[in-house]
C-alpha positions as a printed NumPy array, in Angstrom:
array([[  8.302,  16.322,   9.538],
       [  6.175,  13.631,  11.235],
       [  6.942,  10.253,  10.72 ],
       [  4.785,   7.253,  12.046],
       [  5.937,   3.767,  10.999],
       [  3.764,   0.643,  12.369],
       [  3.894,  -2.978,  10.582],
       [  0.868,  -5.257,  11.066],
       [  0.887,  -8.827,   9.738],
       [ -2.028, -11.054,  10.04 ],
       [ -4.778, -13.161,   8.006],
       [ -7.68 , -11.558,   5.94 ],
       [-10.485, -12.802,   8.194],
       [-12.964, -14.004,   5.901],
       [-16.179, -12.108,   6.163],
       [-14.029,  -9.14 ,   7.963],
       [-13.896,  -7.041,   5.121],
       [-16.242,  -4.085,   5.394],
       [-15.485,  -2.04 ,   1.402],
       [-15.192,  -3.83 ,  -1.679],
       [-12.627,  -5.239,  -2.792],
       [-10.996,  -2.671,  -6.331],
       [-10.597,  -4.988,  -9.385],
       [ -8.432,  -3.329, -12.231],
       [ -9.734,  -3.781, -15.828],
       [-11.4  ,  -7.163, -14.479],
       [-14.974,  -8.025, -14.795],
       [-16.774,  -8.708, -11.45 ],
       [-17.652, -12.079,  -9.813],
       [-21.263, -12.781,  -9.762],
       [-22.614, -11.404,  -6.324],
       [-19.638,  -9.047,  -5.579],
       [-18.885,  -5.72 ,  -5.898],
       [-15.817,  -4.172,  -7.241],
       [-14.211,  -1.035,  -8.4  ],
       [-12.614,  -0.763, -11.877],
       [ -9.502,   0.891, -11.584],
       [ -7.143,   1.46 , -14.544],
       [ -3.675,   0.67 , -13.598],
       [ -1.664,   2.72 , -16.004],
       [  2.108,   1.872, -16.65 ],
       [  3.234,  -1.107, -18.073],
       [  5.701,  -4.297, -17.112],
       [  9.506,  -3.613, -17.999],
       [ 10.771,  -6.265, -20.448],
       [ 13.387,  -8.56 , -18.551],
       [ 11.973, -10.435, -15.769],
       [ 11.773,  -9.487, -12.203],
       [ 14.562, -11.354, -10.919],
       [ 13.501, -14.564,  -8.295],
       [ 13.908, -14.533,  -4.891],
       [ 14.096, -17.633,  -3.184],
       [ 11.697, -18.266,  -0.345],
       [ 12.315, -19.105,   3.03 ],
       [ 12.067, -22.597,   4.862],
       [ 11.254, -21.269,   8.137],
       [  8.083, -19.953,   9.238],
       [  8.44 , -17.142,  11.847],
       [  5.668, -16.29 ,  14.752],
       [  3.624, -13.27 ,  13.46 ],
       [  4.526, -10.322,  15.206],
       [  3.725,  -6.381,  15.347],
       [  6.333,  -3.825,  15.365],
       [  6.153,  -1.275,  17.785],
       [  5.103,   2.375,  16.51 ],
       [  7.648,   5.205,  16.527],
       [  7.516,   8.542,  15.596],
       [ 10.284,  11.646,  15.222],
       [  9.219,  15.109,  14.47 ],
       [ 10.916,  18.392,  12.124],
       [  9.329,  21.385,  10.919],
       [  7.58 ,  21.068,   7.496],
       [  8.275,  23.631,   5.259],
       [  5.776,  26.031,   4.502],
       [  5.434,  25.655,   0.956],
       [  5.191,  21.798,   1.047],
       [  1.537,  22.799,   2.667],
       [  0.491,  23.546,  -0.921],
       [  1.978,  21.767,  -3.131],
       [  0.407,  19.164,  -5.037],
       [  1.46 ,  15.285,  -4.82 ],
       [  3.998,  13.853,  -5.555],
       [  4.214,  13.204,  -9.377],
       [  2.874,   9.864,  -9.872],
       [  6.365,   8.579, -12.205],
       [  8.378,   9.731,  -9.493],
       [  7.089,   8.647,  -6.091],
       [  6.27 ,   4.77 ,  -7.752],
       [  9.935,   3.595,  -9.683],
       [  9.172,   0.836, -12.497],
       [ 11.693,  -1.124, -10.185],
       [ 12.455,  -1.187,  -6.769],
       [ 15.587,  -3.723,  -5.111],
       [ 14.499,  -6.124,  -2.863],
       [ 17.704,  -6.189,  -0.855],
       [ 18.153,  -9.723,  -1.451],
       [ 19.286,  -9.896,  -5.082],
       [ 15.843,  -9.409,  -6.644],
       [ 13.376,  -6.687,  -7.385],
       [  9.621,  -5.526,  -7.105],
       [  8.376,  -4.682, -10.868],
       [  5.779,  -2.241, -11.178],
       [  2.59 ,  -3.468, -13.085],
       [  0.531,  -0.601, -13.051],
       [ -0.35 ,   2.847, -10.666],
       [ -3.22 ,   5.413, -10.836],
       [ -4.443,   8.657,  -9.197],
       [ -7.903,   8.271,  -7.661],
       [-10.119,  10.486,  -8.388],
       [-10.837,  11.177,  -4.803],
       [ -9.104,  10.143,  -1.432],
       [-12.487,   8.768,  -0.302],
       [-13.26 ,   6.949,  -4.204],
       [-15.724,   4.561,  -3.624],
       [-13.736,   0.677,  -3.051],
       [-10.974,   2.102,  -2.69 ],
       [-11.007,   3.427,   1.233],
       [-13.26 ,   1.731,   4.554],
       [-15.718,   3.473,   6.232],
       [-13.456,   4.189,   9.218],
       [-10.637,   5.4  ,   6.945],
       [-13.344,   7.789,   5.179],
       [-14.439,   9.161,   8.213],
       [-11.225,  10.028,   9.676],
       [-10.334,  12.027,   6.378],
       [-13.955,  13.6  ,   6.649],
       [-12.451,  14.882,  10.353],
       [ -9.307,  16.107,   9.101],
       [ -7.972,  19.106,   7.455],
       [ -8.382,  17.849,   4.094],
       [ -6.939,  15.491,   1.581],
       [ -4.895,  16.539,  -1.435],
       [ -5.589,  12.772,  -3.189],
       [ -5.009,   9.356,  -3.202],
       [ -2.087,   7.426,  -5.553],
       [ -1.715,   3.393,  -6.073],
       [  0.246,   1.042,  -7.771],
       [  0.484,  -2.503,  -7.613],
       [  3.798,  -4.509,  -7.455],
       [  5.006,  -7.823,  -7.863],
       [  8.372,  -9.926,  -7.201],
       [  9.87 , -12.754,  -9.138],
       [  7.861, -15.007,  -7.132],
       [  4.769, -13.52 ,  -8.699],
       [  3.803, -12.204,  -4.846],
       [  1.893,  -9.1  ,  -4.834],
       [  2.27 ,  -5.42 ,  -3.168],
       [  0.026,  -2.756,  -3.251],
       [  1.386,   0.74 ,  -2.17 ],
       [ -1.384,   3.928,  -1.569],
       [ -0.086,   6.94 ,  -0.745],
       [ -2.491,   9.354,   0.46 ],
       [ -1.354,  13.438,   0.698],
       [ -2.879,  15.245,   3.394],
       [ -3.222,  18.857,   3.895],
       [ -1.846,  19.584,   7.287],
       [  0.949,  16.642,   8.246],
       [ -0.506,  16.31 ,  12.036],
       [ -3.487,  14.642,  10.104],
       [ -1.173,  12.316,   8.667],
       [ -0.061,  11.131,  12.436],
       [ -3.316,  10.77 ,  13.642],
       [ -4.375,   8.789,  10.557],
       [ -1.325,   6.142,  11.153],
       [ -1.765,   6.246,  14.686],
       [ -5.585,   5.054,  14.406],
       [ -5.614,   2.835,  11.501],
       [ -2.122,   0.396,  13.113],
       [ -4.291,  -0.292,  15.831],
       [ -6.347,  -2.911,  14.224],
       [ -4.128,  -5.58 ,  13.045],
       [ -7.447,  -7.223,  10.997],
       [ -9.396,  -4.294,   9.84 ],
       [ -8.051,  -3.192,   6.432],
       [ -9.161,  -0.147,   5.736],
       [ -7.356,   0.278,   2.076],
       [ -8.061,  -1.739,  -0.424],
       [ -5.93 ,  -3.994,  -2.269],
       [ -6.017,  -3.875,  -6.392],
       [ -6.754,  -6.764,  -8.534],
       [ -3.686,  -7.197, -11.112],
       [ -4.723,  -6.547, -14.662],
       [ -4.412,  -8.633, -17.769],
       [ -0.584,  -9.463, -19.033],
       [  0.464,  -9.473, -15.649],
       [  0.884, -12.728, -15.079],
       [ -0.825, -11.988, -11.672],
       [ -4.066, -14.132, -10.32 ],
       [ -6.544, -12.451,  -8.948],
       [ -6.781, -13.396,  -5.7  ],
       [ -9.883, -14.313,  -3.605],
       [-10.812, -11.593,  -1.121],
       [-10.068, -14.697,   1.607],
       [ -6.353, -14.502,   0.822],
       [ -3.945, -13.86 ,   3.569],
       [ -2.524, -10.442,   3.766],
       [ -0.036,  -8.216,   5.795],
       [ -0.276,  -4.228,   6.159],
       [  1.741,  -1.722,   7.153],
       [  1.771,   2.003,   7.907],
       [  4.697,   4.804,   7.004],
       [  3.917,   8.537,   7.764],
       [  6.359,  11.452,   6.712],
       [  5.514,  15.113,   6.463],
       [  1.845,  15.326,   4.935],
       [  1.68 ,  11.615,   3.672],
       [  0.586,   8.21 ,   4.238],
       [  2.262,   5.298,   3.049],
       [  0.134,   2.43 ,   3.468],
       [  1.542,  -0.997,   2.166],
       [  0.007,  -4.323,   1.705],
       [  1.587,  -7.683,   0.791],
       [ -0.191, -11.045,  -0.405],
       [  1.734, -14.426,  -1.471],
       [  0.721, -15.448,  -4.987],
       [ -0.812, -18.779,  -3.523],
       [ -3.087, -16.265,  -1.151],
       [ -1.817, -18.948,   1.895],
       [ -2.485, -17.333,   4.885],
       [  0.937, -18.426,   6.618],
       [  4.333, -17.135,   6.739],
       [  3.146, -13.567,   7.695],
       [  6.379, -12.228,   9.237],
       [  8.217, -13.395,   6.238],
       [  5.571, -11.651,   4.116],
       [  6.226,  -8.494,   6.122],
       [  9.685,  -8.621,   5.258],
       [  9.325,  -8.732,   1.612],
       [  6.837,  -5.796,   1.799],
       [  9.559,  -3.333,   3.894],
       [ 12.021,  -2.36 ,   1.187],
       [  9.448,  -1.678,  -0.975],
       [  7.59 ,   0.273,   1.233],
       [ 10.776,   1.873,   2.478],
       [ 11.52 ,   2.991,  -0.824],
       [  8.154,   4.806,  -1.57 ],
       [  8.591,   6.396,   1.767],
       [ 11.988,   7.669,   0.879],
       [ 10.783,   9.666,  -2.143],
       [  7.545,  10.916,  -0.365],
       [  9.994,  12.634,   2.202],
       [ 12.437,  13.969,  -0.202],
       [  9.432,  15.457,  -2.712],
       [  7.989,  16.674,   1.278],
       [ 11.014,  18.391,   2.856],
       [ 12.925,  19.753,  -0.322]])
């Protein structure tokens, strides 16, 4: 197993954005392109459970990479992903009382599907070994914040590290795009100048790429905003490595 875990907060720079930005089941803005991705899945009944925020605002800071290596077995070389149901829960805990609600995941029809992945991010998976496919779901927490997981499955794992390794070292070029929340959510759609924190998880032949945006969009507060992101993140990790190594 290779595992590669890097957290990068920082603002969207407006005009940095080099793909378009995926939209799911929402019309497109005059003048912009977007994807239409159908989130599948639905809101449990119940509420998410609020979390309070946090008065202080911490410096924005990068955690330092780190990796650990164990044999992959064989097997996990061919097998499929990891079944959609059962690497994104319909609830995660948030470690502080509350919980992350799923609104809606996918399979993409392709690893490189067009709004979903950068340029850079394309071309690295054009250079590797191959790419089994590409999962998302979008989250929220009782503060209506939003969290987009993708979990791409590659076919050799050492892929995997190299992909981690070279996309964490750009805190400001995101290279996977975030999805716009779909109707019912009780999500806003939020303007591709909205602040936004990503992070990078690698275990056995996956990447675990997370992203985190308050529901105001402010772009402030990023190291709190990484915080929220982790258990979720965490979680989806978890289950990736258990499907990977079992």
């Amino acid at each position: 197993m290779a595992r590669h875990d890097d957290t990068t907060p920082g603002p969207l720079p407006e005009g940095k954005r080099v793909w378009p930005r995926n939209a799911a089941l929402a019309l497109a803005a005059a003048g912009a392109a977007f994807l239409v991705l159908k989130l599948t899945g639905t809101v449990p009944a119940g509420g998410d459970g609020g979390v309070p925020e946090d008065e202080a605002a911490p410096s924005v800071t990068s955690a330092a990479p780190s990796t650990t290596a164990a044999p992959t077995p064989a097997s996990a070389a061919a097998r499929p992903m990891i079944p959609l149901d059962d690497v994104f829960p319909a609830a995660v805990p948030d470690g502080k009382g509350g919980r992350f609600t799923k609104v809606g995941a996918a399979v993409l029809n392709s690893c490189k599907e067009p709004g979903a992945v950068g340029p850079r991010l394309a071309a690295l998976i054009d250079a590797s070994k191959g790419c089994v496919g590409e999962q998302v779901a979008l989250y929220k927490d009782g503060r209506n914040n939003q969290y987009n997981i993708a979990v791409f499955t590659m076919k050799d794992p050492v892929d995997t590290l190299h992909l981690v390794t070279e996309l964490s070292t750009a805190f400001d070029d995101y290279q996977v795009a975030a999805q716009a929340p779909p109707p019912g959510s009780g999500l806003r759609t939020l303007p591709a100048t909205s602040g936004m924190v990503q992070s990078f998880a690698g275990v056995g032949r996956t990447m675990v790429v997370g992203l985190g945006q308050w529901s105001d969009g402010r772009t402030a507060d990023f190291q709190k905003l990484v915080d929220r992101l982790t258990p979720l993140q965490n979680a989806v990790t978890t289950r990736t490595a258990a499907y990977e190594h079992a």
